[in-house]
C-alpha positions in Angstrom: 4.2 49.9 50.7 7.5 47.6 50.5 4.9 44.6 51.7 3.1 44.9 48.3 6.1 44.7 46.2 6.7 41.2 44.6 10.3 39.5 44.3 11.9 39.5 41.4 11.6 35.4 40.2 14.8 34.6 38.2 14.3 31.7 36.2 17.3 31.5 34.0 21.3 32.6 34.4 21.6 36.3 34.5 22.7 37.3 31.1 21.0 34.7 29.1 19.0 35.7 25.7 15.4 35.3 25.2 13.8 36.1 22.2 9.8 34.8 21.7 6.5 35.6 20.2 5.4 36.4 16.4 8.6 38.4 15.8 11.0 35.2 16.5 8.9 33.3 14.4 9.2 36.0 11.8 13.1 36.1 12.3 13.7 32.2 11.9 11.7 32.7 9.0 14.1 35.6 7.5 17.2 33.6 8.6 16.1 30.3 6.7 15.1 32.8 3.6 19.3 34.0 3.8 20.4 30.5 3.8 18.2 29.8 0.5 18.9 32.5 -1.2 23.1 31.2 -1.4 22.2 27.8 -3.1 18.7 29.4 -5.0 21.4 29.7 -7.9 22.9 26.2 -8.6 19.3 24.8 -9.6 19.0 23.5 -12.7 20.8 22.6 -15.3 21.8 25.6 -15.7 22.6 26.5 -12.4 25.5 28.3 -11.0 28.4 26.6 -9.1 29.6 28.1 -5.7 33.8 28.6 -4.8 34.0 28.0 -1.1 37.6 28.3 0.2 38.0 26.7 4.3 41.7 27.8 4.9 43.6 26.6 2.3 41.0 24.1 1.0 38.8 25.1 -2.2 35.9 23.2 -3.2 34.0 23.9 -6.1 30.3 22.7 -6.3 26.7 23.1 -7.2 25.4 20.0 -4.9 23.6 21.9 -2.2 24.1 19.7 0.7 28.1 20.0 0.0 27.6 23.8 0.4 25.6 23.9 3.2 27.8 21.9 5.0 30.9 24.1 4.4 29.1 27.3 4.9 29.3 26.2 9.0 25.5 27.9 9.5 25.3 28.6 12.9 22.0 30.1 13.8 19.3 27.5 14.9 16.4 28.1 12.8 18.5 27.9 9.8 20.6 24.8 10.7 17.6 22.7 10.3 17.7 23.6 6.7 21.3 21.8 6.5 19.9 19.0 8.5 17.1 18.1 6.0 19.6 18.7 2.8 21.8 15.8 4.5 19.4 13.9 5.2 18.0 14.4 1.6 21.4 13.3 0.2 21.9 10.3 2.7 18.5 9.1 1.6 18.2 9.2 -2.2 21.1 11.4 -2.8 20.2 13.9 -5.1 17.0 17.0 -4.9 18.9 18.4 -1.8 19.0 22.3 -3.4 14.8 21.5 -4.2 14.6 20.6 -0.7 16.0 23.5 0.7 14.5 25.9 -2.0 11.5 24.4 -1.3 10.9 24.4 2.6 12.6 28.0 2.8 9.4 28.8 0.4 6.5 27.2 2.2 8.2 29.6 5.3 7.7 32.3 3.2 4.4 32.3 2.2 3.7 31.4 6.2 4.9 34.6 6.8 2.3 36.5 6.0 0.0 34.4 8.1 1.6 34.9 10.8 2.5 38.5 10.7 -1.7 38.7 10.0 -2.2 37.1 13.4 -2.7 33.3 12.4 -1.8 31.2 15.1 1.2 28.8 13.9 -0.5 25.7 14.4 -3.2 26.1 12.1 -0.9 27.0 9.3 0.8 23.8 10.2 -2.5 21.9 10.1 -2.9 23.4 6.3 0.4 22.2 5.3 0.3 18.9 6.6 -3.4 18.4 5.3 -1.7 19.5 1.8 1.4 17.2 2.0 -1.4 14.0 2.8 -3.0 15.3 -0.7 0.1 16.2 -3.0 1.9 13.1 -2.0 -1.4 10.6 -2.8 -1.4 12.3 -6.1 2.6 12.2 -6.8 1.6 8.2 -6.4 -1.0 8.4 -8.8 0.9 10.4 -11.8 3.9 7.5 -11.0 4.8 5.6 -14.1 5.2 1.5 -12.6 8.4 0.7 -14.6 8.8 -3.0 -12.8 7.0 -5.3 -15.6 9.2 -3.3 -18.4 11.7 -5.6 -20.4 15.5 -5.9 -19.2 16.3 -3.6 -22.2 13.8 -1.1 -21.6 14.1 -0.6 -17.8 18.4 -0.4 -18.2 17.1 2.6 -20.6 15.1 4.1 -17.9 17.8 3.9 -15.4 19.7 5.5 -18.0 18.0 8.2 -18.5 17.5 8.9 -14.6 21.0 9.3 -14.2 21.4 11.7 -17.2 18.3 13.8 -15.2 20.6 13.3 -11.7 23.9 14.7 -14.1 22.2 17.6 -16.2 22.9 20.0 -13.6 26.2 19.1 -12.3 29.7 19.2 -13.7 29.2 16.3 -16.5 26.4 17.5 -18.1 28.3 17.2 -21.4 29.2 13.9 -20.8 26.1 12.9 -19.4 25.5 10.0 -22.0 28.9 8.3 -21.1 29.0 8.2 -17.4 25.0 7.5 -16.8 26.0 4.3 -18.9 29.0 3.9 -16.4 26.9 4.5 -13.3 24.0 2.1 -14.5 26.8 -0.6 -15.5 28.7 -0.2 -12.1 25.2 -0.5 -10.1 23.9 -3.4 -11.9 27.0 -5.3 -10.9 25.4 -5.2 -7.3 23.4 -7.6 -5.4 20.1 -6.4 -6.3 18.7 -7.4 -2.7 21.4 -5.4 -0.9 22.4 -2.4 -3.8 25.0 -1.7 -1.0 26.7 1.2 -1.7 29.7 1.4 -0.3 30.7 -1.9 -2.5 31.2 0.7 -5.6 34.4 2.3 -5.4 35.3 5.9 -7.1 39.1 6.0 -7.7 40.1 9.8 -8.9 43.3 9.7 -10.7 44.7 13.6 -11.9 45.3 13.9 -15.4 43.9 12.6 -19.2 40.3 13.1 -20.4 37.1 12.7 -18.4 36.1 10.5 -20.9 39.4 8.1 -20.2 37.5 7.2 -17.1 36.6 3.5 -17.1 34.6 0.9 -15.5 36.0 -2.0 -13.6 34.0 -5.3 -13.1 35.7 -5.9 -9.6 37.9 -3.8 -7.6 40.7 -1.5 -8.4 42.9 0.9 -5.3 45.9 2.6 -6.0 49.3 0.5 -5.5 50.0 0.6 -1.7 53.4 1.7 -0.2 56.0 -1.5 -1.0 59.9 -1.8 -0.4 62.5 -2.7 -2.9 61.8 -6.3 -3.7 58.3 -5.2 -4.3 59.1 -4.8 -8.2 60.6 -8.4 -8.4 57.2 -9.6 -7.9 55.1 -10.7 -10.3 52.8 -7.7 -11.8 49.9 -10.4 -13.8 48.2 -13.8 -13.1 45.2 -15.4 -14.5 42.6 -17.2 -11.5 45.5 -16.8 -8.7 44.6 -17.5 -4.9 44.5 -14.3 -3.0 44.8 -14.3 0.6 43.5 -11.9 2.8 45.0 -10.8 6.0 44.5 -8.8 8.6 48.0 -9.3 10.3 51.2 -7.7 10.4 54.1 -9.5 8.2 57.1 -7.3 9.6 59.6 -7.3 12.2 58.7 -5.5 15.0 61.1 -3.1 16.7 61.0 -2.9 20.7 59.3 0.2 22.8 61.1 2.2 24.0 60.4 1.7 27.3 61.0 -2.2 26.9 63.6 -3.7 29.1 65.4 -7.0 28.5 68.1 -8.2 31.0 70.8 -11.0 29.6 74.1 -11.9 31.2 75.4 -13.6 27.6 76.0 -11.9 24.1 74.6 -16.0 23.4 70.9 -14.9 25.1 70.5 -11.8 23.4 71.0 -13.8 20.0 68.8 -16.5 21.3 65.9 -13.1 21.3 66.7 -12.2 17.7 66.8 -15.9 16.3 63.4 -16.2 17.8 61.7 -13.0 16.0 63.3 -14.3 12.5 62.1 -17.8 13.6 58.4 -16.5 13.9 58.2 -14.3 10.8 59.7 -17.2 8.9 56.9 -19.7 10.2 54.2 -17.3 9.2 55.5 -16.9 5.7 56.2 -20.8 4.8 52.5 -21.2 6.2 51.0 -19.1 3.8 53.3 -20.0 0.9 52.5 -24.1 1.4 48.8 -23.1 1.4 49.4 -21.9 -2.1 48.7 -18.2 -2.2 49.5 -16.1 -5.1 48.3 -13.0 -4.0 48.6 -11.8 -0.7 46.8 -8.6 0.7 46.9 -6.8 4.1 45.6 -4.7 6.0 48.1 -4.0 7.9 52.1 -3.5 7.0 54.2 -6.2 5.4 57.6 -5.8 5.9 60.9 -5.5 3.5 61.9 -9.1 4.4 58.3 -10.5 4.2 58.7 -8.5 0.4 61.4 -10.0 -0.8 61.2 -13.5 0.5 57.4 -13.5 -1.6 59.2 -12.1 -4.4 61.9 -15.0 -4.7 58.5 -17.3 -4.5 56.8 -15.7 -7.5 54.0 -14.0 -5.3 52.6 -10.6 -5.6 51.6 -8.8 -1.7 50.8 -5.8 -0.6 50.6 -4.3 2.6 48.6 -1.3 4.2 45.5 -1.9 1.8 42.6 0.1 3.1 39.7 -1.2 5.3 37.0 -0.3 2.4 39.3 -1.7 -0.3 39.8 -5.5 1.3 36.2 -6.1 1.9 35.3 -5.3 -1.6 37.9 -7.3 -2.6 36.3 -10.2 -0.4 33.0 -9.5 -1.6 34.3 -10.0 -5.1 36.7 -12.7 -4.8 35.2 -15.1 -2.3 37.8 -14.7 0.3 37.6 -14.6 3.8 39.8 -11.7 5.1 42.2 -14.1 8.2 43.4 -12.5 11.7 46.1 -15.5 12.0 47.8 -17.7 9.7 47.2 -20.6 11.5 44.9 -23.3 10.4 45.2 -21.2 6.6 43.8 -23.4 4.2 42.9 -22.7 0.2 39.3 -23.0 1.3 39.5 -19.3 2.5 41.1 -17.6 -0.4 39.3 -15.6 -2.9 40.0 -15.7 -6.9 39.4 -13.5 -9.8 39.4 -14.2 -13.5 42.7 -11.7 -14.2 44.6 -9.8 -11.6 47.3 -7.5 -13.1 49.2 -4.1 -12.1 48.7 -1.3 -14.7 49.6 2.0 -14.9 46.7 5.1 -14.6 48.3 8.4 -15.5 50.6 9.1 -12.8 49.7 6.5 -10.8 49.7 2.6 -10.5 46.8 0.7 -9.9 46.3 -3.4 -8.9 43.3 -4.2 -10.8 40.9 -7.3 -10.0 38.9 -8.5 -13.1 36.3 -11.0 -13.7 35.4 -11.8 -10.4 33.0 -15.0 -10.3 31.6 -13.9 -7.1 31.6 -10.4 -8.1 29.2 -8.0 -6.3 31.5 -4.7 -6.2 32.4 -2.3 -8.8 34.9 0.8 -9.1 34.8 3.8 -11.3 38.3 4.7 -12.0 37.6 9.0 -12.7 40.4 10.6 -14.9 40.4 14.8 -15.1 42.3 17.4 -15.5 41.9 19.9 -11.7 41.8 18.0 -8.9 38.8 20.3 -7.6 37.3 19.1 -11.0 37.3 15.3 -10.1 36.6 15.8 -6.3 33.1 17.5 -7.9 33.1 15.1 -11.0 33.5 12.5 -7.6 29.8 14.3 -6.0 28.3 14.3 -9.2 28.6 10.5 -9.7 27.6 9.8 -6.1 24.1 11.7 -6.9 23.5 9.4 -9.9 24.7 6.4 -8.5 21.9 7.1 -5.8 19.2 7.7 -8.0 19.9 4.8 -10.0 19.7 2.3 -6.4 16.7 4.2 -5.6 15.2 3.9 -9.1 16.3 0.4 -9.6 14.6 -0.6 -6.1 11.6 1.8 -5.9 10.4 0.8 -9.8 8.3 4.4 -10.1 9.5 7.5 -11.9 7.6 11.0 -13.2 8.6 13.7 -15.1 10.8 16.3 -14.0 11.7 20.0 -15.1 9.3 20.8 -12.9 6.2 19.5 -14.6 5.2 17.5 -11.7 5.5 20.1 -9.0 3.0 22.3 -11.2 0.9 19.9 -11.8 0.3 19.0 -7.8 0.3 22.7 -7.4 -3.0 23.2 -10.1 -4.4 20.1 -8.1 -3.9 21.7 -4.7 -5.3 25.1 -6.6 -8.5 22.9 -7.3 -8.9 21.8 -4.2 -8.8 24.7 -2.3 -11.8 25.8 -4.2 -13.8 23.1 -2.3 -13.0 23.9 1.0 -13.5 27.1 3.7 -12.1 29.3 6.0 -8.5 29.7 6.4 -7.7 26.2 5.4 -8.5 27.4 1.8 -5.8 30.3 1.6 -2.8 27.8 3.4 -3.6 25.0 1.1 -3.4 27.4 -1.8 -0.4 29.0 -0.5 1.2 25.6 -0.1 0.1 24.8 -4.5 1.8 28.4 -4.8 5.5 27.3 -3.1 5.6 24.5 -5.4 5.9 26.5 -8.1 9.4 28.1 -6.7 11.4 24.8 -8.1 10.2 25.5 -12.5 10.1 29.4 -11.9 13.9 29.1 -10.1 15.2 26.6 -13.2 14.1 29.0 -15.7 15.4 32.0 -14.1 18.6 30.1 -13.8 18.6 29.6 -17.8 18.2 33.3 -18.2 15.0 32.3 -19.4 11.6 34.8 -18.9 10.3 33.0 -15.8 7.1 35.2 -15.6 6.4 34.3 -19.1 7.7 30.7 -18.8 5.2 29.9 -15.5 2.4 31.6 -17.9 2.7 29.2 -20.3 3.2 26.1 -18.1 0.2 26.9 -16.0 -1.9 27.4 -19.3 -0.4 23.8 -20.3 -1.2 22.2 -16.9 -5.1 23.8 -16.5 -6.0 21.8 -20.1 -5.7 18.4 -18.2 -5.1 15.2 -19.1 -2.4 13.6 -20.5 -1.1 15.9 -22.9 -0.4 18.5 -20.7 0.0 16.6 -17.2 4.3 16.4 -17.8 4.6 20.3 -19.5 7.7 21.2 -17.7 11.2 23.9 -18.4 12.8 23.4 -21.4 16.0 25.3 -21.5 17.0 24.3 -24.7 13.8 24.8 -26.8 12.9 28.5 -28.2 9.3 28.3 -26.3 10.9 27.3 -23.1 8.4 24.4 -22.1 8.6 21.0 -23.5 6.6 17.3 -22.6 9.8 16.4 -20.0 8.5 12.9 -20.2 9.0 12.6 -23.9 12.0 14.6 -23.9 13.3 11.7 -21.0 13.9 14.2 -18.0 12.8 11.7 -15.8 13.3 11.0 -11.6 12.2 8.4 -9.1 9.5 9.2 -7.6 11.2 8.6 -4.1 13.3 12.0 -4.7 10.1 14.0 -5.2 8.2 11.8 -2.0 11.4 12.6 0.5 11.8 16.1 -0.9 8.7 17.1 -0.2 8.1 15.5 3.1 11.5 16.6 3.9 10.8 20.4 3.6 7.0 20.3 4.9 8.2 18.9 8.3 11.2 21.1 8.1 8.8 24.2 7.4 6.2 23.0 10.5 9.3 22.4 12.9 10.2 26.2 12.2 7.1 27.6 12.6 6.4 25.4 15.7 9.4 27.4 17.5 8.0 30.4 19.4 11.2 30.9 21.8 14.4 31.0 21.6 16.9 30.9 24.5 20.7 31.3 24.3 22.4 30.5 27.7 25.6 32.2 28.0 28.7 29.9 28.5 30.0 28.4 31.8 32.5 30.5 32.8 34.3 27.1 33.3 34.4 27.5 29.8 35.1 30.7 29.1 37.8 31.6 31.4 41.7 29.9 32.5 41.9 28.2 35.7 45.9 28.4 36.1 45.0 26.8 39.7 43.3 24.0 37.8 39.4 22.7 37.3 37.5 22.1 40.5 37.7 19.0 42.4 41.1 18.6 39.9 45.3 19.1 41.7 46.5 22.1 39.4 48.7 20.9 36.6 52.2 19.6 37.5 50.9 18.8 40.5 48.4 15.3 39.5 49.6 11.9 40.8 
């Protein structure tokens, strides 16, 4: 009988972990439900903020990619959720929580599909067919704000951000820093909207509302030596050089070796290094600098001789720092002080040294090639500012999207129920299974106004009543019914009441979470290789191919 027996085929290393079929389907499923259910709560205005402690680190935060991030997920299925929150926040910065709320519910009204015997792929057909309808009619409800006056579209932007900050930490002070955010962003090249070219200073201590706006660049006084304070602290249209060189005598290695036969040579070595930093100096001073900044260190004697000269340096400036300051001043940032010529310095209107709370901070004002802006944020906690920090990143984003992009809708949810009642329509004019995922896909919509008004404390079964009553009238009046949390009936016009977004943040939202949803439900294996044992276990003897250690040439 032994001739009849087959072999045992082993594919993969003895001890690996394979799990496939409908039942790891259903468990990625329940694994990206676990990861929703921790940041479900910080939707909203009303949300809830999360305390995450990493050793001896505590950050405080509603943003949801932030706490995905620090949560360290680790199983596979549910990473993708973190994936698509960063990449929401990268993107447009802000709707990373609906993202996440969103694609973990379109998974869970798969499930039953698929635990009914519906092979993946057709609920991934359904879905897509649904995100090709919902995001041709999210184009069509999007109010064109580009032909609106100057006045009008600044109001606009203004009220995006306050719809960015009414769920994060400045909700009271909404109406101060979206002015702040809109200010510093419109003092961008509105080609480019770069960024990185507006800078967020936090300083600990005072009011949030002492924070300020500077039209230029502002860092925090850099390390200086004792003839620093002799220097000049104020000037009004001063040349400012920018290095990228050191301005400091350097000390030998330690493994340098100098031979001399005379005390006379060895003083011949010093005179030389003196003779050197000296000839840089006089270079830059007969240019006519007034301001010098470096990236790198300048020295105690390169300090002091400025200071005698009536010019203000500073050395060690950060790499993000010096090229705003060249994109605001004009300057070209120099690797050699050779060939320096006034032609390559930068100028601002005023440049002065002030002092911030605790701290001390060189300002540059009225820049006339000024493309760069920094928010100097005052507060009391410094976990407080490092969230007041996030929270002025999301609107800063939305505000660049919204200022290039020129389309907004309603939020509160009214526009995510009113796709949903079109989907709902929809799937009355088609058959077969088609008709229950395209419906199911209308009903997951309807997770991001149900979550915001449980998050109020609100009735949400009573709340979704009224909003779907609202919606089914049609037209106009009812098209932008979304939560109010403020109002006793609990739903409000959102577009009269200004809760407005770009219409990019709802596009990359809900792309975002359909593909993240199909990618999940596309997985039908899983398989965990154990580690190497390369990896696992010490080789006193040392690695393979390697002399043990103590023993390499």
């Amino acid at each position: 009988m032994s001739q009849f027996l087959q072999p045992t085929i082993l594919l993969l290393r003895e001890g690996t972990d394979t799990s496939q079929g409908r039942a790891q389907i259903v468990s990625n499923i329940n694994a990206v439900q676990a990861v929703a259910d921790v940041v479900k709560s910080t939707l909203g205005p009303r949300g809830m903020d999360k305390m995450i402690q990493t050793g001896p680190k505590v950050t405080i935060s509603n943003d949801g990619a932030t706490i995905l991030n620090l949560l360290e997920v680790v199983h596979p299925a549910a990473r993708v959720l973190v994936d698509i929150a960063k990449s929401q926040d990268d993107e447009v910065g802000d709707g990373t929580t609906s993202t996440t709320l969103l694609a973990a519910e379109l998974l869970k009204e798969a499930k039953p599909f698929i635990e009914e015997g519906i092979h993946p792929q057709i609920v991934i057909q359904g879905y897509r067919k649904a995100l090709e309808l919902a995001l041709e009619k999210l184009e069509g409800f999007s109010i064109n704000i580009s032909k609106d006056s100057i006045e009008s579209k600044r109001d606009t932007l203004i009220k995006c951000a306050q719809t960015a900050l009414n769920s994060k930490l400045l909700a009271n002070t909404k109406q101060f820093f979206s002015e702040l955010v809109v200010s510093a962003v419109e003092k961008l090249d509105p080609n480019i909207l770069d960024r990185d070219l507006i800078g967020i200073k936090n300083v600990t201590g005072g009011n949030i509302t002492d924070s300020f706006l500077v039209d230029g660049v502002a860092f925090k006084k850099t390390f200086s030596y004792a003839g620093f304070e002799q220097q000049p602290k104020r000037f009004e249209n001063p040349k400012i050089c920018l290095l990228n060189l050191e301005l400091e005598l350097k000390s030998e290695k330690e493994n340098a070796e100098i031979r001399i036969e005379k005390p006379e040579e060895y003083q011949s070595i010093v005179d030389a290094e003196w003779a050197l930093i000296y000839e840089k100096l006089e270079i830059i001073v007969k240019a006519g600098a007034q301001i010098v900044l470096s990236k790198l260190p300048i020295g105690d004697l390169a300090t002091q001789y400025f200071a005698d000269r009536n010019i203000f340096c500073a050395g060690r400036v950060a790499q993000e720092d010096l090229l705003r300051v060249q994109k605001a001043t004009g300057g070209q940032v120099q690797t050699t002080v050779n060939g320096l010529n006034p032609e390559t310095f930068g100028t601002c209107g005023l440049f002065e040294e002030v002092q911030v709370g605790a701290e001390r901070y060189n300002l540059f004002k009225n820049c006339p090639q000024s493309r760069t802006a920094t928010i100097v944020l005052r507060g009391g906690a410094e976990q407080f500012i490092q969230e007041a920090e996030r929270s002025l990143n999301d609107a800063i984003m939305i505000v660049r999207r919204c200022f290039k992009a020129n389309k907004i809708v309603a939020g509160g949810g009214a526009i995510e129920l009113e796709i949903s009642r079109f989907l709902r329509h929809y799937a009355r004019s088609v058959t077969g299974k088609t008709q229950y995922i395209v419906n199911s896909f209308a009903k997951a919509l309807e997770v991001i106004p149900r979550t915001i008004a449980e998050n109020a404390g609100l009735n949400s079964i009573e709340i979704m009543n009224k909003l779907r009553q609202k919606h089914a009238q049609g037209g106009e009046e009812g098209r932008w019914y979304g939560v109010d949390i403020n109002g006793a009936s609990g739903v409000c016009d959102t577009h009269q009441s200004f809760v407005w977004e770009p219409t990019l943040v709802k596009r990359n939202a809900l792309c975002s979470a359909t593909e993240a949803a199909c990618a999940i439900l596309s997985i039908d294996e899983t398989v965990k290789n154990p580690k190497s044992d390369q990896d696992t276990k010490m080789k006193p003897k040392g690695q393979p191919g390697r002399p043990p250690m103590g023993m390499r040439r």
